[in-house]
C-alpha positions in Angstrom: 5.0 -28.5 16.3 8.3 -28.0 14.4 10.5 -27.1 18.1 12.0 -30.8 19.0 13.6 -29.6 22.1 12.8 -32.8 24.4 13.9 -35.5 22.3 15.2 -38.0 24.3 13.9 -37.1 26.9 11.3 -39.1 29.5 8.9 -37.0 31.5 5.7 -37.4 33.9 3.1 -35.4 33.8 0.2 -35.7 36.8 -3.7 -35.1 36.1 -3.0 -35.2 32.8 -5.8 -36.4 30.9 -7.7 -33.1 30.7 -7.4 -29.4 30.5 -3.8 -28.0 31.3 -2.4 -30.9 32.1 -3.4 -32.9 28.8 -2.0 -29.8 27.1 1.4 -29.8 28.9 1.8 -33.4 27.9 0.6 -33.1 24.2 3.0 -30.2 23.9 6.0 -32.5 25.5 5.2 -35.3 23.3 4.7 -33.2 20.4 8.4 -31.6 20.9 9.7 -35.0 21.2 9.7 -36.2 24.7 8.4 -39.9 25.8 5.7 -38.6 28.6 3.8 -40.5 31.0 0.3 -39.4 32.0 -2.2 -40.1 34.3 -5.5 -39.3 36.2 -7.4 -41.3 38.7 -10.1 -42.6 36.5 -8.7 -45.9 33.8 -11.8 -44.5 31.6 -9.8 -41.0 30.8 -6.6 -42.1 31.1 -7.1 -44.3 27.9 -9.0 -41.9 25.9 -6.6 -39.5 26.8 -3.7 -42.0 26.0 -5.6 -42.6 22.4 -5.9 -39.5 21.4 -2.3 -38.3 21.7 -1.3 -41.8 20.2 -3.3 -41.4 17.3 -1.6 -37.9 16.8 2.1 -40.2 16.1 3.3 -39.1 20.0 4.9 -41.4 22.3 2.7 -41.2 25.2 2.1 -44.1 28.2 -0.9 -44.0 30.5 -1.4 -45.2 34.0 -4.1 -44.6 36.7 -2.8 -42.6 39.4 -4.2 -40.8 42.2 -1.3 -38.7 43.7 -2.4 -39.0 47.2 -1.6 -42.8 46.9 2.1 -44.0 48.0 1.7 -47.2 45.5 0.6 -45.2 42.9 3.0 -42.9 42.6 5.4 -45.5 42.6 3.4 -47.1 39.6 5.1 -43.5 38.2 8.3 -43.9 38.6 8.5 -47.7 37.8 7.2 -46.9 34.2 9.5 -44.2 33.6 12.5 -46.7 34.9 11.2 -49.0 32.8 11.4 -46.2 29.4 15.2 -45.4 30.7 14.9 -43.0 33.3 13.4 -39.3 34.3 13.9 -36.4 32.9 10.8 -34.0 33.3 8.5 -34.0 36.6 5.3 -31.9 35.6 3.3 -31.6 39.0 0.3 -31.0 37.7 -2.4 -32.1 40.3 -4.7 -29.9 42.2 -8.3 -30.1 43.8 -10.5 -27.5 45.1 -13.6 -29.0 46.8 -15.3 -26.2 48.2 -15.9 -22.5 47.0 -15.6 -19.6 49.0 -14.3 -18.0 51.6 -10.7 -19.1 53.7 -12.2 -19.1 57.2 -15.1 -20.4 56.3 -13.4 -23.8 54.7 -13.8 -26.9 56.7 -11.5 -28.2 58.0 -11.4 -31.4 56.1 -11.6 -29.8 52.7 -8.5 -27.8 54.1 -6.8 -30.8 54.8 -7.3 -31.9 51.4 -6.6 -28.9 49.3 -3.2 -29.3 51.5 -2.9 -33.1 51.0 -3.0 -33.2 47.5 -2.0 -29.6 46.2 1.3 -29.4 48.5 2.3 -32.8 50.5 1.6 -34.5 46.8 3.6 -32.3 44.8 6.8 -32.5 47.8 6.0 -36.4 47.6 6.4 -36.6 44.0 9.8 -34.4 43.7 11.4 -36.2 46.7 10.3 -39.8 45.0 11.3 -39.0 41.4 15.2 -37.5 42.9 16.7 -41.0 42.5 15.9 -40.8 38.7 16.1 -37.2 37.8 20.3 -37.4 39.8 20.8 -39.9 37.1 19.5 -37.4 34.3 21.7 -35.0 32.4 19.0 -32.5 32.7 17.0 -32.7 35.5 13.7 -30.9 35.9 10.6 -30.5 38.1 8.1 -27.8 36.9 5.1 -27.6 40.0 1.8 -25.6 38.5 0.6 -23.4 40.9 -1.8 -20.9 40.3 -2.3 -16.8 39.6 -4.2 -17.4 43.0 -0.9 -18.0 44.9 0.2 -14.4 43.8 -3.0 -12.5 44.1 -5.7 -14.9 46.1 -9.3 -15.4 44.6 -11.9 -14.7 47.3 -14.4 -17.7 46.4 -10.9 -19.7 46.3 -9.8 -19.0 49.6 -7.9 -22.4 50.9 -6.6 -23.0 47.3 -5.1 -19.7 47.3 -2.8 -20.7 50.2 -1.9 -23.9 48.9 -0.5 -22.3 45.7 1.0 -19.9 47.8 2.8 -22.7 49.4 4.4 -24.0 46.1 6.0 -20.8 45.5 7.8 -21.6 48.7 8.6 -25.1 47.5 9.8 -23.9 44.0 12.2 -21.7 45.8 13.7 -23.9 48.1 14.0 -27.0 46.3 15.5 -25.1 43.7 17.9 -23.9 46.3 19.0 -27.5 47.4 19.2 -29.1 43.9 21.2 -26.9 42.1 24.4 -28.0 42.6 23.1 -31.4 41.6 21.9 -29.3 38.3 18.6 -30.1 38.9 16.1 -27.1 38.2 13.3 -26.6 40.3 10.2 -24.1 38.6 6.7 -22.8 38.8 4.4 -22.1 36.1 1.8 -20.3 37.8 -1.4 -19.6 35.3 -4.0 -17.2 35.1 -8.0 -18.1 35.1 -8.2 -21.5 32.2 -11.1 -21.8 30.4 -11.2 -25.8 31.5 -13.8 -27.7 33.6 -11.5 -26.9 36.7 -13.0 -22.7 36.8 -16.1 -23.5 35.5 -17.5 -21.6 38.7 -16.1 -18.5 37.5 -15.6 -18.9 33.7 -19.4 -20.1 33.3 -21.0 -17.7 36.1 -21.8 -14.6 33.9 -21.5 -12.3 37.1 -18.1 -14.0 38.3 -17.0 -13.8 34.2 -17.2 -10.6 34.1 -15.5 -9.5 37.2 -12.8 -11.7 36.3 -12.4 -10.4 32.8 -12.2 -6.8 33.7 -9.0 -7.7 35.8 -7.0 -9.3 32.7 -5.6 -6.8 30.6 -5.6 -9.2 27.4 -9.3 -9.5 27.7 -10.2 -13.1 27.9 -9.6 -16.6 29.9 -6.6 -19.0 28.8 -7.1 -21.9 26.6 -4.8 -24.3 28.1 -2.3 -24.5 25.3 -1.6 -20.7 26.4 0.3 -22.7 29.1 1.8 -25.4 27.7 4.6 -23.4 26.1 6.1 -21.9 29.2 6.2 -25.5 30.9 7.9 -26.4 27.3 10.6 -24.2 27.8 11.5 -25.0 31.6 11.9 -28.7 30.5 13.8 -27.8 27.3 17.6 -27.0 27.5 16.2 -23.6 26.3 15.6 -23.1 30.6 18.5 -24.9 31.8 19.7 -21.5 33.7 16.5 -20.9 35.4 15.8 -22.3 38.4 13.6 -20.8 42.0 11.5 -19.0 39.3 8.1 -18.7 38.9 6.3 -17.9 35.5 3.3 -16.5 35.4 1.2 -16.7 32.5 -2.1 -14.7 33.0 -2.4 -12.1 30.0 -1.4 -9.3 32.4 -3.3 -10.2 35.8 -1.9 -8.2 38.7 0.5 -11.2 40.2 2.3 -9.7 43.3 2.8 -11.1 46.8 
């Protein structure tokens, strides 16, 4: 990566170990940034932590789970402890049941709405002390393609990524006299473990495909760039957007 936008600069990235989110943090660390990441499990945090280590980056790893107050904390300590915070990536998401919105119980809903929208509010209102002290404050939440245009066998999850449209746009609202920017990076259907039930479902596949103009799934460094250039000075006068990056999915509310 010859672009050293981010140098200098401290972010956290959440669920990062692993599909977009590893990709969003190699790509900060590759254009010079200091980046935390984190997953609930120690086993993938380190191999995670490894890999990008052994590729020269400047990369910390920590266990997280977002949906824990102490935790998250754990965050925003480390970054303290590297200077400050520049970058939130809100990257965290789960989906544990397929199908249908009114036929989701109700404590996967509560879940999908624990983790994918409380956590992601949580986690911008925690990291505000640091990112006030930053020159170039950012928070970049990753929604989803499915809060434009909602996927049927993703019913509840839609919603939720509907929801952090809504955020984006009134965060971004509040913070930017404090010039703080507040964006969405919203991407299409990932080729990583996370859509396996429509990526690896030959039936589902080929529905899917059929609706993307470019003619095949993301690879999660399709994503990284857009998240690159929110963070970078590059974005500093964009704020209450969202991008989405879906090789010409229909993406309309």
């Amino acid at each position: 990566m010859s672009v050293n936008r981010l140098i200098g600069r401290i972010a956290i990235v959440t669920a990062s170990t692993d599909g977009i989110g590893f990709a969003i943090a190699q790509r900060l660390a590759r254009e010079g940034a200091k980046v935390i990441i984190s997953s609930r499990k120690a086993k993938n945090v380190e191999e995670a932590t490894q890999k990008l280590t052994k590729e020269g980056l400047n990369v910390t790893g920590l266990v997280c789970h977002v949906g824990k107050s102490e935790d998250r904390e754990k965050l925003f300590k480390e970054a303290s402890n590297l200077g400050g915070l520049d970058i939130l990536v809100s990257n965290a998401a789960v989906n544990p049941e397929v199908g249908g919105v009114l036929d989701c119980s109700e404590s996967s809903w509560d879940k999908i709405f624990e983790i994918n929208v409380k956590c992601s509010f949580l986690l911008a209102k925690e990291a505000l002390p640091l990112l006030r002290k930053s020159k170039a404050g950012r928070i970049i939440f990753i929604s989803s393609i499915a809060g434009f245009q909602p996927i049927e066998v993703l019913g509840a999850y839609s919603i939720s990524k509907t929801a952090l449209l809504g955020l984006v746009k009134t965060a971004a609202l509040q913070l930017a006299p404090e010039n703080i920017t507040v964006n969405g990076v919203s991407p299409g259907l990932v080729a990583t473990k996370f859509s396996r039930a429509i990526t690896d479902n030959p039936a589902a596949s080929e529905a899917s495909l059929a609706q993307i103009p470019i003619g095949r799934f993301a690879k999660p460094d399709d994503i990284s760039g857009s998240v690159a250039f929110l963070a970078s000075d590059d974005g500093a006068y964009v704020t209450g957007e969202n991008i989405v990056v879906a090789g010409g999915m229909a993406s309309r509310l």
